[in-house]
MITORMAR-399133 format. One record per residue (C-alpha): residue in three letters; x, y, z. Coordinates in steps of 0.5 Angstrom, whole numbers, padded with zeros to 4 digits, always signed. Example, Ala and Ser with C-alpha at 12.3 -4.5 7.8 and 13.67 -1.06 7.14 Angstrom:
BEGIN
ALA+0025-0009+0016SER+0027-0002+0014
// end
This chain:
BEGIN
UNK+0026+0048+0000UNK+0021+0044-0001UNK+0014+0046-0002UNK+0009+0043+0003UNK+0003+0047+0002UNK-0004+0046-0002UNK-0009+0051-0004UNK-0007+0058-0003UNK+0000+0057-0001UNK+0002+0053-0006UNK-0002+0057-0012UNK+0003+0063-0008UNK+0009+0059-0008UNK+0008+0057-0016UNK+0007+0065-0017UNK+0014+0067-0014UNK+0017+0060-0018UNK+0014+0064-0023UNK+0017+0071-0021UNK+0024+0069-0020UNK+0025+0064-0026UNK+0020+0066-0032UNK+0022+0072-0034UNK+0021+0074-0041UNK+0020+0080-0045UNK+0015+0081-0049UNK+0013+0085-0055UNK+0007+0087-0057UNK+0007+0082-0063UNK+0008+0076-0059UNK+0005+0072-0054UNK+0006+0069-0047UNK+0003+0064-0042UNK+0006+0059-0035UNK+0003+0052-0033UNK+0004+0048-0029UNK+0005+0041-0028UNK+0005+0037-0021UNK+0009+0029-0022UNK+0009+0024-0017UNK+0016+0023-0019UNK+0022+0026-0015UNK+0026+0031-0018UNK+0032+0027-0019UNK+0028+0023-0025UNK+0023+0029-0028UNK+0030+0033-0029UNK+0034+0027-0032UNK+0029+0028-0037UNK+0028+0035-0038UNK+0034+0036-0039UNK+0036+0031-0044UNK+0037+0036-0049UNK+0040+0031-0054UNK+0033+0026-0053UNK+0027+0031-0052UNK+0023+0024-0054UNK+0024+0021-0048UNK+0017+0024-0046UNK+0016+0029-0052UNK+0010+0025-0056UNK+0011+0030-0062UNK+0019+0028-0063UNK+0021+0022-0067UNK+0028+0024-0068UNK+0034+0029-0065UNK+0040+0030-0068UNK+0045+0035-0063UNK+0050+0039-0067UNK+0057+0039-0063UNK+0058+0037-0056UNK+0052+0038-0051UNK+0053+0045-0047UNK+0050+0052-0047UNK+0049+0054-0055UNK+0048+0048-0057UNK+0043+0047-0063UNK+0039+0041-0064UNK+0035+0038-0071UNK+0028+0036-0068UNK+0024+0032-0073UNK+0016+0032-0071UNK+0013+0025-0072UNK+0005+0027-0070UNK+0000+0031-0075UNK+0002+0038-0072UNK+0004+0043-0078UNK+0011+0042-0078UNK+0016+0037-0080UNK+0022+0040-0077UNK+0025+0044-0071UNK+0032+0047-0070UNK+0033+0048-0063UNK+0039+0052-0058UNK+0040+0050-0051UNK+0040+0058-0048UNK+0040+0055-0040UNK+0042+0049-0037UNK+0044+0050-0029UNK+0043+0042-0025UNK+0044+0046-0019UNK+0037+0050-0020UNK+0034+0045-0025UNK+0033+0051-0030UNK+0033+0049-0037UNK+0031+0054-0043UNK+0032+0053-0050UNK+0030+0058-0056UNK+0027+0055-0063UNK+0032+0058-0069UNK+0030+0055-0075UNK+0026+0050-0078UNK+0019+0048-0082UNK+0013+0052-0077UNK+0010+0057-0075UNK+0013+0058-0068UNK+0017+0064-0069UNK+0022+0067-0064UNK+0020+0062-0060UNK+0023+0062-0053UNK+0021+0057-0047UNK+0024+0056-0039UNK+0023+0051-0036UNK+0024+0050-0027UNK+0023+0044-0024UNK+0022+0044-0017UNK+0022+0039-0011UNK+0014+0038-0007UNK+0012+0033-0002UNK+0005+0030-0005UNK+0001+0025-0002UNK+0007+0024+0004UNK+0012+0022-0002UNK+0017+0026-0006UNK+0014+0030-0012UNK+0016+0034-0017UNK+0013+0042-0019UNK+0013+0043-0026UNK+0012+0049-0029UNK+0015+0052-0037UNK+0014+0058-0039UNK+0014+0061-0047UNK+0014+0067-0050UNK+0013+0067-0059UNK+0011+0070-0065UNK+0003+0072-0067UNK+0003+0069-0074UNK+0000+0072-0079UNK-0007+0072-0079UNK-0008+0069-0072UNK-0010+0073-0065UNK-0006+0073-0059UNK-0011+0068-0056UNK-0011+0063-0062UNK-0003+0063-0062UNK-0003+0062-0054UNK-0008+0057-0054UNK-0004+0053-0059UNK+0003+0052-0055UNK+0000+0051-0049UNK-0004+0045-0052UNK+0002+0042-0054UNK+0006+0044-0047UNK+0000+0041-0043UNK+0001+0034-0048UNK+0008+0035-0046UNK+0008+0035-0039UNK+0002+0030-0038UNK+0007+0025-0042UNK+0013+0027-0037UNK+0009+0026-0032UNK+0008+0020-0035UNK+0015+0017-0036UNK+0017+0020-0029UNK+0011+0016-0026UNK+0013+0010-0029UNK+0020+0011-0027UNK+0018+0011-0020UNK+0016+0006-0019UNK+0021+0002-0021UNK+0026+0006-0018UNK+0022+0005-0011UNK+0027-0001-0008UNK+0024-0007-0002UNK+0027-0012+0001UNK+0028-0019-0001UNK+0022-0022+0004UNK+0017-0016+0001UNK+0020-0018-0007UNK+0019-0025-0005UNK+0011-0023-0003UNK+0010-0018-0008UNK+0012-0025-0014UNK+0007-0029-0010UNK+0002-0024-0009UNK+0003-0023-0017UNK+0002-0030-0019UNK-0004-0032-0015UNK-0008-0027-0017UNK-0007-0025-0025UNK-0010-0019-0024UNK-0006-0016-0019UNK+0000-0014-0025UNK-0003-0007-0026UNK-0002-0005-0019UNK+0005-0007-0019UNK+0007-0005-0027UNK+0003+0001-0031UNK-0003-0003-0035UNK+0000+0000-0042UNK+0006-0003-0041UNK+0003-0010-0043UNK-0001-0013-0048UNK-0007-0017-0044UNK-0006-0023-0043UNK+0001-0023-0042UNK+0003-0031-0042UNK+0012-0029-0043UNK+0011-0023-0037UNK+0007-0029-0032UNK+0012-0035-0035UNK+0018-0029-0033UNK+0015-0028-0026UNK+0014-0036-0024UNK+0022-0036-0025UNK+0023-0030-0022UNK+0020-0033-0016UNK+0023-0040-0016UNK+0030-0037-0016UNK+0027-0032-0011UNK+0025-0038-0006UNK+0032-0041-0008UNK+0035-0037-0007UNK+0033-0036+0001UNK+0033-0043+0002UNK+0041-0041+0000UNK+0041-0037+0005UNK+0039-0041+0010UNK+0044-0047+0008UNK+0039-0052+0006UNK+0043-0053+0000UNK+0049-0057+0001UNK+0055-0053-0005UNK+0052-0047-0002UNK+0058-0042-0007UNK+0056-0046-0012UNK+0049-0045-0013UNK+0049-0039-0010UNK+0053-0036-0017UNK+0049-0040-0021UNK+0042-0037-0018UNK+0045-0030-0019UNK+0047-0032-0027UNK+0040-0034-0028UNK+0036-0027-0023UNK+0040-0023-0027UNK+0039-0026-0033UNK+0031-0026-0032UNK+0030-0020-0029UNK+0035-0017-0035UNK+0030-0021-0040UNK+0023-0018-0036UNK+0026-0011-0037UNK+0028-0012-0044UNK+0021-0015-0045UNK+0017-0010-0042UNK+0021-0004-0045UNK+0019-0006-0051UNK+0012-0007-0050UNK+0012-0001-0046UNK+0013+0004-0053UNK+0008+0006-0057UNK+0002+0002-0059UNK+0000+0003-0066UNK-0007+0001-0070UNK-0003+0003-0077UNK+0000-0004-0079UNK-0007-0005-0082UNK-0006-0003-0088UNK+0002-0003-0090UNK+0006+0004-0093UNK+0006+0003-0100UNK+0013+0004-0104UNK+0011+0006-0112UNK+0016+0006-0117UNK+0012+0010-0123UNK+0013+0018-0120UNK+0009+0024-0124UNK+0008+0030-0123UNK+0003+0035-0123UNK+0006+0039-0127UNK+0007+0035-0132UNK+0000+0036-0133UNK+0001+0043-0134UNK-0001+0045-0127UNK+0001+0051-0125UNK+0002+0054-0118UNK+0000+0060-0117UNK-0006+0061-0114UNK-0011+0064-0119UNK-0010+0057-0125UNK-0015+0053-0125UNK-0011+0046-0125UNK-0018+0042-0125UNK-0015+0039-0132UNK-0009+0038-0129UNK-0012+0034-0124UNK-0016+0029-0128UNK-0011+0029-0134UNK-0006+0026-0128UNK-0011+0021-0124UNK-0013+0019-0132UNK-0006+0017-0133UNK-0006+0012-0127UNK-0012+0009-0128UNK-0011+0007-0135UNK-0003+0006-0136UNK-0004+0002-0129UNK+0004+0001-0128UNK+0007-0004-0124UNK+0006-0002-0116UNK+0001+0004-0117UNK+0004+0011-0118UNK+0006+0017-0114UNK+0003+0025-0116UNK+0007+0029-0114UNK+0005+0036-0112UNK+0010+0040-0111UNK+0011+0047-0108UNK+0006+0052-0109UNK-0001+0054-0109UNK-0005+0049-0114UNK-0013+0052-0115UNK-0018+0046-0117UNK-0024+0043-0117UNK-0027+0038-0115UNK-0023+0031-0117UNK-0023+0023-0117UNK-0018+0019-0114UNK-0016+0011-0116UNK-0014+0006-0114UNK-0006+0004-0114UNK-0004+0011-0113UNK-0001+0016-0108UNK-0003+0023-0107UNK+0004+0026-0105UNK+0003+0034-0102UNK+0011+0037-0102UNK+0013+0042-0096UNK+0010+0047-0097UNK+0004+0045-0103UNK-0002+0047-0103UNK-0009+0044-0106UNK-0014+0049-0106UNK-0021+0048-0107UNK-0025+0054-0112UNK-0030+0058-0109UNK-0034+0057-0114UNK-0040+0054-0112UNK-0045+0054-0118UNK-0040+0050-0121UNK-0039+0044-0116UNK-0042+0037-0119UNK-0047+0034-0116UNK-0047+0026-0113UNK-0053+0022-0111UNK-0054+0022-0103UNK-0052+0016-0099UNK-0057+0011-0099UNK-0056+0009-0091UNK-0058+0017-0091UNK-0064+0017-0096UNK-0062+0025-0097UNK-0057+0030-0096UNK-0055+0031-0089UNK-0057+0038-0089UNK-0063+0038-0095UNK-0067+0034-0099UNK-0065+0031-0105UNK-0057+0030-0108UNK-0051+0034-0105UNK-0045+0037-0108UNK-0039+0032-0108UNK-0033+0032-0103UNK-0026+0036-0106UNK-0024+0029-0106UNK-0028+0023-0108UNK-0026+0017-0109UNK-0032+0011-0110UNK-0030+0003-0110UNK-0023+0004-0109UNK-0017+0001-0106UNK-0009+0002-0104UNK-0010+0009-0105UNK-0005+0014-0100UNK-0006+0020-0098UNK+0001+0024-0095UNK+0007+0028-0096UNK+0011+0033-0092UNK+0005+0037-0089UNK+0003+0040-0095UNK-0004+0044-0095UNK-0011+0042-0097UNK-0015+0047-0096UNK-0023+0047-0098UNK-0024+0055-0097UNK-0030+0053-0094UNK-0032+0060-0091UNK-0037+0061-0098UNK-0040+0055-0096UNK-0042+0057-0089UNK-0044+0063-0091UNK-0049+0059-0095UNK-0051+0055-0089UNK-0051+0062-0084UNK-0056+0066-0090UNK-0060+0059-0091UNK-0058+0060-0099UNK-0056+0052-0100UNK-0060+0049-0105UNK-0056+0043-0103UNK-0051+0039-0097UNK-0045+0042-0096UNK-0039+0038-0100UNK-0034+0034-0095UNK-0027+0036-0095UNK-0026+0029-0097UNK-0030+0022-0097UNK-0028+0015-0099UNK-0034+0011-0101UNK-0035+0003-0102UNK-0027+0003-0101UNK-0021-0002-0097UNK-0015-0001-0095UNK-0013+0007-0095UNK-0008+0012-0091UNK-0009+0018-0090UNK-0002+0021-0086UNK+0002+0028-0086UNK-0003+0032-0088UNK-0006+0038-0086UNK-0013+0039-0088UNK-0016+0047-0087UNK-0023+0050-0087UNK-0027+0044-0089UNK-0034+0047-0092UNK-0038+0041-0088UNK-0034+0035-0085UNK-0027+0034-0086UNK-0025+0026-0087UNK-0031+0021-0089UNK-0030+0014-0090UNK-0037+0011-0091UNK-0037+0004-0093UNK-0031+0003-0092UNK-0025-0003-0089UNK-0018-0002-0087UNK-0017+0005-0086UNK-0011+0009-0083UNK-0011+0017-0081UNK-0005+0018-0078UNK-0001+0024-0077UNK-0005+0029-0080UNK-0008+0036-0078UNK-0014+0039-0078UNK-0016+0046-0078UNK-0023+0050-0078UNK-0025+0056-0073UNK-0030+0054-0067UNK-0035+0057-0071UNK-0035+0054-0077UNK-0042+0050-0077UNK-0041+0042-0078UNK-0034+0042-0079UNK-0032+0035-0076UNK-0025+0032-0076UNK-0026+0025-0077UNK-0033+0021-0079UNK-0032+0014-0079UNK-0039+0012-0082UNK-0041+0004-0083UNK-0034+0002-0084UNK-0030-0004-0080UNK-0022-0003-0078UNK-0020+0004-0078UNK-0015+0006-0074UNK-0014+0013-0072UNK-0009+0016-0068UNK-0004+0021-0067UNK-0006+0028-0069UNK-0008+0033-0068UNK-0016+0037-0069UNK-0019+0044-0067UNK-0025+0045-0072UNK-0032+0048-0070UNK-0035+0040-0069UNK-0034+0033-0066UNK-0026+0032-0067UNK-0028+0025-0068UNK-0035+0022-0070UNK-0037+0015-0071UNK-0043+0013-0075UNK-0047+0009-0078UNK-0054+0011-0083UNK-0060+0016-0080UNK-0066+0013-0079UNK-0070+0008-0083UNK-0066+0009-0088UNK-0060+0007-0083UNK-0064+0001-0081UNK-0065-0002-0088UNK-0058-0001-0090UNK-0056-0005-0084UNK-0049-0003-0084UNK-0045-0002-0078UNK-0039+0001-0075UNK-0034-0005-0073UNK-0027-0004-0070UNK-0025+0003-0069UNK-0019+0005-0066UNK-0017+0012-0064UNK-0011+0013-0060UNK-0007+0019-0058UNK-0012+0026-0060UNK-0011+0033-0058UNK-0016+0038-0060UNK-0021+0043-0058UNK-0028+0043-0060UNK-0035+0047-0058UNK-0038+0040-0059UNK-0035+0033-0058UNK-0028+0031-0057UNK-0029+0023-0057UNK-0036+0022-0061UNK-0041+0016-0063UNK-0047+0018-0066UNK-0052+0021-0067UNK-0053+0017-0074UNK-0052+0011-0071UNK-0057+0007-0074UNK-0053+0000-0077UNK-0050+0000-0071UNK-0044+0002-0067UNK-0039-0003-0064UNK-0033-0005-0062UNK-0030+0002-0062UNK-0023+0003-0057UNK-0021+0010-0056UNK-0014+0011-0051UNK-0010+0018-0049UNK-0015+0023-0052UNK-0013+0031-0049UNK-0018+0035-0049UNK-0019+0044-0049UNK-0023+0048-0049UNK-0028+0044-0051UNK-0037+0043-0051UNK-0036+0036-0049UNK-0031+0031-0048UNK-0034+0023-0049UNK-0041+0024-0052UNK-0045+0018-0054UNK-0051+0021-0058UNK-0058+0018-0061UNK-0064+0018-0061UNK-0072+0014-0062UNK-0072+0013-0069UNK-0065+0011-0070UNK-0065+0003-0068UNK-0058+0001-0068UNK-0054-0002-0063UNK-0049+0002-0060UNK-0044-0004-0056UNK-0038-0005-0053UNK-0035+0002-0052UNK-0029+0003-0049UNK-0026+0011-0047UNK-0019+0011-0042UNK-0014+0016-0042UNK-0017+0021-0043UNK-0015+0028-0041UNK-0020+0035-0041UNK-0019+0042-0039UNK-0025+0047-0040UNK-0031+0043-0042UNK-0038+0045-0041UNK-0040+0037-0040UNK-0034+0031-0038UNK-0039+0025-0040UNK-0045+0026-0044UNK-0050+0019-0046UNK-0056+0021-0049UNK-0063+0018-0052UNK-0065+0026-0055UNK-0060+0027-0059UNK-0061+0029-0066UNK-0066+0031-0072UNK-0069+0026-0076UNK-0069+0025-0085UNK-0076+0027-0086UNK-0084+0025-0082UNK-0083+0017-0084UNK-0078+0015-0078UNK-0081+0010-0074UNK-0082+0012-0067UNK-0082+0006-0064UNK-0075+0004-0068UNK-0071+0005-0060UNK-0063+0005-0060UNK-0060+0000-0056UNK-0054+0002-0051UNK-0051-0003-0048UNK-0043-0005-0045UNK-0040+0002-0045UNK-0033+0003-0040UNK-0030+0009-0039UNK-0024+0010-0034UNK-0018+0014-0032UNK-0020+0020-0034UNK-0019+0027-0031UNK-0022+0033-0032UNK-0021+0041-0030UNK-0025+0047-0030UNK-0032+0042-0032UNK-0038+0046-0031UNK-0042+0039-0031UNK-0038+0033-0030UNK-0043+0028-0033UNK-0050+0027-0036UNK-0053+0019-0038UNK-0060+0020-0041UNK-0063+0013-0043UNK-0070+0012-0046UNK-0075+0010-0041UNK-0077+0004-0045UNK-0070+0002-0048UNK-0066+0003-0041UNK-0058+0004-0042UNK-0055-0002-0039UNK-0047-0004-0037UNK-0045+0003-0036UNK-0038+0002-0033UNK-0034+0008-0030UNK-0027+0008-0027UNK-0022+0012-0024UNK-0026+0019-0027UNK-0024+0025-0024UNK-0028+0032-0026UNK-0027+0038-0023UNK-0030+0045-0023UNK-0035+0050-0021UNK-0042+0047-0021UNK-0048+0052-0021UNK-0051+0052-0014UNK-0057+0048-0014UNK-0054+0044-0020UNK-0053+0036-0018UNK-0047+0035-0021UNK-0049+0028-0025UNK-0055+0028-0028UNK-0059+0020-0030UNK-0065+0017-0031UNK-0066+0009-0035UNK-0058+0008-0034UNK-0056+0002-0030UNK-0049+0000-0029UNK-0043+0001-0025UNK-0039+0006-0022UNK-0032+0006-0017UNK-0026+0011-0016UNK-0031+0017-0019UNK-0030+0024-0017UNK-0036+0027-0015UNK-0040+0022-0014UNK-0044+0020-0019UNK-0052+0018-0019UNK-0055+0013-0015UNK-0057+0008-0021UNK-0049+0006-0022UNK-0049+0002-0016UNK-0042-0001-0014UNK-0038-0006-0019UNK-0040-0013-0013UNK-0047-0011-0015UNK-0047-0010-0024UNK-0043-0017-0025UNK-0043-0014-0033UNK-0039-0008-0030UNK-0034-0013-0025UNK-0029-0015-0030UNK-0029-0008-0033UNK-0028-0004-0027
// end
C-alpha cells in the first residue's frame, strides 16, 4: 500500500504503522518515544541503507567503524565505534528483526561503553508518493533505560536527538542516491552536459552542492569530456564516421572510463569535510602518569599537587616531541591548574577530572584587557579549571574521560547574588597557537565551558558537553578574538549559546582591536534556552569570516543569532549559516542591534556596530514560534542580509507578523513564511545575487 494522503490522513496512516510495528513493552524505569522521518527517495534505496547492518555508517554520522561477528542474519552482534563527541566510544549491537519483505529491521543494544541501557529500537520503512514521485516513510521507534540521576524526559530527549540526526542524514544519502538513480535518454544526458557547461552554476541543480569543492576545475574538465565523447558518440550512431565499429568500441572505453573517474572523483569529494588538518595530531613518545605524582583516584584526595608536580615536569625536563599525562580510570579531585606547552592531557575511559568545591580557595587572575573587568563583576576573576597562557601544541583528549567543573556551587552564588568575583571558565587558553581539544566530555561548566581568547590554530573536535538548561551562562564554545578555529562534530546541551564568537566588550574591545577571524563550525547537535549558532553580543574587535554548516538544533531559545549593540563598535562581516536544521525553537533567525549590557557608564554611544554580508540558507525549521526578527540600528542600517531556502514552520500567535524588520536591507528567495518587505528579491540587491 502506498500512502497518498496529507494531513490528517497521513498523521492516521503514521498512527496505524505505529500500532502494527512498534510495539515495545515498557517498564517503569524506561522510556519510549516513535519519529518519523518522510525521504524523497524510493523504498528500494532508503531500505538498502537501513538495513545494512554490517555498515550503519553509510548515514549514521555518529559511527566510524563496524565489525560484524559471524554471518549477517537474525542474532548477529555487531562491534560499533561512535567517532563524535557523544558520551560513548563503543557499542555492541544485535540484529533482533530483519524482514525485506516488510522492510522491518530491529536490533537491541547488548553491550558497550554508554549509558544507553536495555536499548531496543525498530525501525519500518514504508512506501508514500511525495511531490507526484516515490517516497519513503521513515518511522523508528525505541525503548531504554532511565540512568541513574536522569528524568524520563532527559533520557528521551537525548535519544530522539540522536535519532533525528540519524534519520536527517538517511535522508540525506537517499536523496543523493535518487538523483543519480533517476536515468534519461541520451538526447536529455547530452542536453543536461551542455546545459552544465554554458552555465557553471548550474552543476548544484544536477549534483548536491556539498559533493564538490567550489570551483570545481577537474569535475568541469570531466564534464567537457564527457560531453565531446557524447557528441561523438551520436555522430557514430548516424554513420557520419567512416571505421564505424572501431570508434564506436574506443568511444565506449574512454565513456566508461570517464564517467568511472567522475564517479570516483565525486565519491571522494562527497565525504566528510573537515577543518581539523589545522593543527596536526601529535604522537608523544615520553608518556607519565598522574599517579606517578602520587595522584589518587577516589573522590575525596585532593591531587592538586599531583597536577602541578606533573605539568612541573613537562615544562622543565622538555623531552623530545613533548609528553602525554595519563589519567587513568577513576575520580581525581583537584584545584585549579596550568598546563604547558608540548604536552598531552589524556582522560582514559572512565577518568574523571573533578573540580573542588571549595571556592574561597580559587586564585584569582587579572581580567581580560579587551573586557576591562570581569565579565560579571568588577574588578579580577577566578581563574578557569584549566588555564593555559601563551602556550603551544598542547592536547587535550582520551577516550571520553570526564571533566566535570561542579559548578552547581557556582550558580547558587550567581542566583543568592554572593559572588565577589566572575565565575571561573571550565577551561580558557589565552595568548596560545596550535591547540586541540578532542574526545572529551565536559560537564557542569561553573561559567562558560571552552574559551579560547587570543588565540590561533584551534581544533575542538568530537567533544561533548553538558550543563542543565538552567544552569546561567553556562556556553559551549567561545571563540573570543581569535583566528583559525575550527569547530565540528559534537555535541552540546548547556543552559546557554551551544557556540558563541566573540571578540571584546565595548571600548575596552575597541582598544584592543582584535577580531575574530576564520571560524569554522560544522556539524553540531544540541539544545539550548538560548542561541544554537551565535556571534556576539561582545563583538567589539570585530567578527569576520565565520562559516557554520549542519547544525541540528532542539528545543532551543533561538536557532541563528547575531547580537550586538550601540557602544560596541566592531564590524560583524561575511557570515555564512547553511544546513541548519531546528525543532522547538522559540525564534529561527535572530539579528540585533539591542542585545546585550555594557562594562561600566564610559561606553561611548556613538561607537555603532557595522552589520554587513550575512548569508543564511538551507534551513528548516518545525515548531518555530517566531520565524525570524532583524533589528538593525536607525543610523548604522544592517546592509547584505541574504536569505535562501529557509523554511520555519509553527504556530504563530494571532495578530503577530511572523517576520519582525526595520533598518535591514538585503535579499530574500525561496523563504517560508514570506519575510518582511526591506529584503527585496535577489535581481534587486547586487550584493546578495552571487549568494542566493
Amino acid at each position: 500500500m502506498i500512502a497518498m494522503m496529507s494531513g490528517y490522513g497521513c498523521i492516521k496512516m503514521e498512527d496505524e504503522y505505529i500500532r502494527r510495528h512498534h510495539r515495545h513493552e515498557i517498564r517503569d524505569n524506561q522510556c519510549s518515544s516513535s519519529l518519523v522521518k518522510h525521504i524523497k527517495a524510493p523504498v528500494h534505496l532508503v531500505w538498502s541503507l537501513v538495513r545494512s547492518f554490517d555498515q550503519p555508517q553509510k548515514y549514521k554520522p555518529f559511527v566510524s567503524r563496524c565489525i560484524v561477528q559471524g554471518d549477517l542474519e537474525i542474532g548477529s552482534v555487531r562491534e560499533v565505534n561512535v567517532k563524535s563527541g557523544l558520551p560513548a566510544t563503543t557499542s555492541t549491537e544485535r540484529l533482533e528483526l530483519l524482514d525485506d519483505e516488510e522492510h522491518i529491521f530491529g536490533m537491541r543494544i547488548v553491550g558497550g561503553d554508554h549509558r544507553l541501557k536495555n536499548y531496543s529500537s525498530i525501525v519500518t520503512v514504508h512506501p508514500e508518493i511525495i511531490d507526484g514521485r516515490p517516497g519513503t516513510l521513515v518511522i523508528e521507534s525505541f525503548v531504554v533505560d532511565v540512568p541513574d540521576g536522569n528524568t524520563k524526559d532527559e533520557t528521551c530527549y537525548f535519544v530522539e536527538a540522536l535519532i533525528k540526526c540519524n534519520l536527517k542524514s538517511l535522508a540525506d544519502v537517499s536523496e543523493r542516491l535518487a538523483i543519480q538513480d533517476r536515468t534519461e535518454p541520451i538526447d536529455r544526458i547530452s542536453a543536461s552536459f551542455l546545459s552544465i557547461l554554458k552555465f557553471p552554476r548550474n552543476i548544484l541543480r544536477i549534483f548536491p552542492e556539498s559533493a564538490f569543492p567550489q570551483p570545481a576545475p577537474a569535475v568541469l574538465s570531466s564534464l567537457t569530456g564527457v560531453y565531446w565523447l557524447l557528441k561523438l558518440f551520436r555522430l557514430i550512431e548516424v554513420g557520419e564516421v567512416e571505421v564505424v565499429k572501431m570508434c564506436r568500441f574506443v568511444v565506449w572505453i574512454f565513456l566508461c572510463f570517464a564517467a568511472t573517474a567522475l564517479f570516483l572523483t565525486r565519491l571522494v569529494l562527497a565525504g566528510d569535510v573537515t577543518c581539523s588538518g589545522i593543527v596536526p595530531m601529535r604522537h608523544r613518545n615520553d608518556v607519565i602518569s598522574i599517579k606517578d605524582f602520587g595522584g589518587v583516584g577516589d573522590g575525596k584526595t585532593l591531587n592538586t599537587k599531583a597536577f602541578r608536580a606533573a605539568i612541573y615536569r613537562i615544562e622543565h625536563l622538555r623531552r623530545r616531541g613533548g609528553t602525554l599525562l595519563y589519567i587513568p580510570p577513576g575520580v581525581y579531585l583537584t584545584e585549579s591548574f596550568n598546563l604547558t606547552s608540548h604536552m598531552t592531557l589524556y582522560l582514559s575511559k572512565d577518568a574523571v577530572i573533578r573540580a573542588t568545591q571549595d571556592t574561597g580557595s580559587w586564585p584569582l587572575i587579572a581580567p581580560l584587557p579587551s573586557y576591562g573587568r570581569g565579565r560579571e563583576l568588577p574588578g579580577g576573576r577566578y581563574m578557569s579549571f584549566i588555564h593555559a597562557d601563551g602556550v603551544h601544541d598542547v592536547i587535550i583528549t582520551g577516550e571520553n574521560g570526564t571533566i566535570d567543573g561542579q559548578g552547581e556551587v557556582w550558580w547558587n552564588m550567581w542566583r543568592q547574588r554572593t559572588l565577589q568575583f566572575t565565575r571561573p571558565n571550565l577551561i580558557e587558553l589565552i595568548n596560545s597557537r596550535n591547540i586541540i581539544i578532542s574526545n572529551v566530555i565536559f560537564r557542569d561548566s561553573p561559567f562558560w565551558n571552552i574559551h579560547p581568547v587570543y588565540c590561533r590554530n584551534v581544533v575542538v573536535q568530537f567533544v561533548t558537553i553538558l550543563a542543565p538548561h538552567d544552569s546561567p551562562n553556562t556556553d559551549g564554545i567561545d571563540p573570543d578574538s581569535s583566528s583559525n578555529v575550527c569547530i565540528e562534530d559534537s555535541y552540546i546541551s548547556t543552559g546557554d549559546d551551544l557556540v558563541a564568537v566573540k571578540s571584546g566588550w565595548d571600548e575596552y574591545g575597541i582598544a584592543y582591536g582584535r577580531p575574530s577571524s576564520g571560524i569554522t563550525i560544522r556539524r553540531i547537535t544540541g539544545s539550548s534556552p538560548f542561541a544554537g549558532i551565535a556571534v556576539g553580543s561582545e563583538t567589539s574587535g570585530g567578527v569576520q569570516n565565520v562559516f557554520a554548516e549542519h547544525i541540528n538544533l532542539y528545543n532551543m531559545g533561538v536557532g541563528i543569532h547575531l547580537k550586538t549593540n550601540i557602544g560596541r563598535g566592531g564590524v560583524i562581516r561575511n557570515i555564512t549559516v547553511s544546513n541548519v536544521y531546528m525543532e522547538k525553537a522559540r525564534t529561527g533567525i535572530k539579528i540585533a542591534g539591542d542585545v546585550g549590557d555594557h562594562p561600566d557608564d564610559n561606553f561611548n554611544p556613538n561607537a555603532l556596530p557595522v552589520v554587513k554580508g550575512v548569508v543564511i540558507r538551507d534551513v528548516w525549521g518545525l515548531d518555530v514560534l517566531q520565524p525570524g526578527s532583524i533589528i538593525g540600528l536607525k543610523n548604522s542600517p544592517f546592509t547584505g542580509i541574504c536569505l535562501s531556502k529557509i523554511n520555519l514552520h509553527g504556530k504563530i500567535k494571532p495578530g503577530t507578523a511572523p517576520w519582525k524588520c526595520s533598518d535591514v536591507s538585503g535579499a530574500a528567495v525561496g523563504v517560508s513564511p514570506w519575510p518582511c518587505s526591506e529584503l527585496t528579491s535577489p535581481g534587486q540587491t547586487g550584493s546578495c545575487s552571487s549568494f542566493i
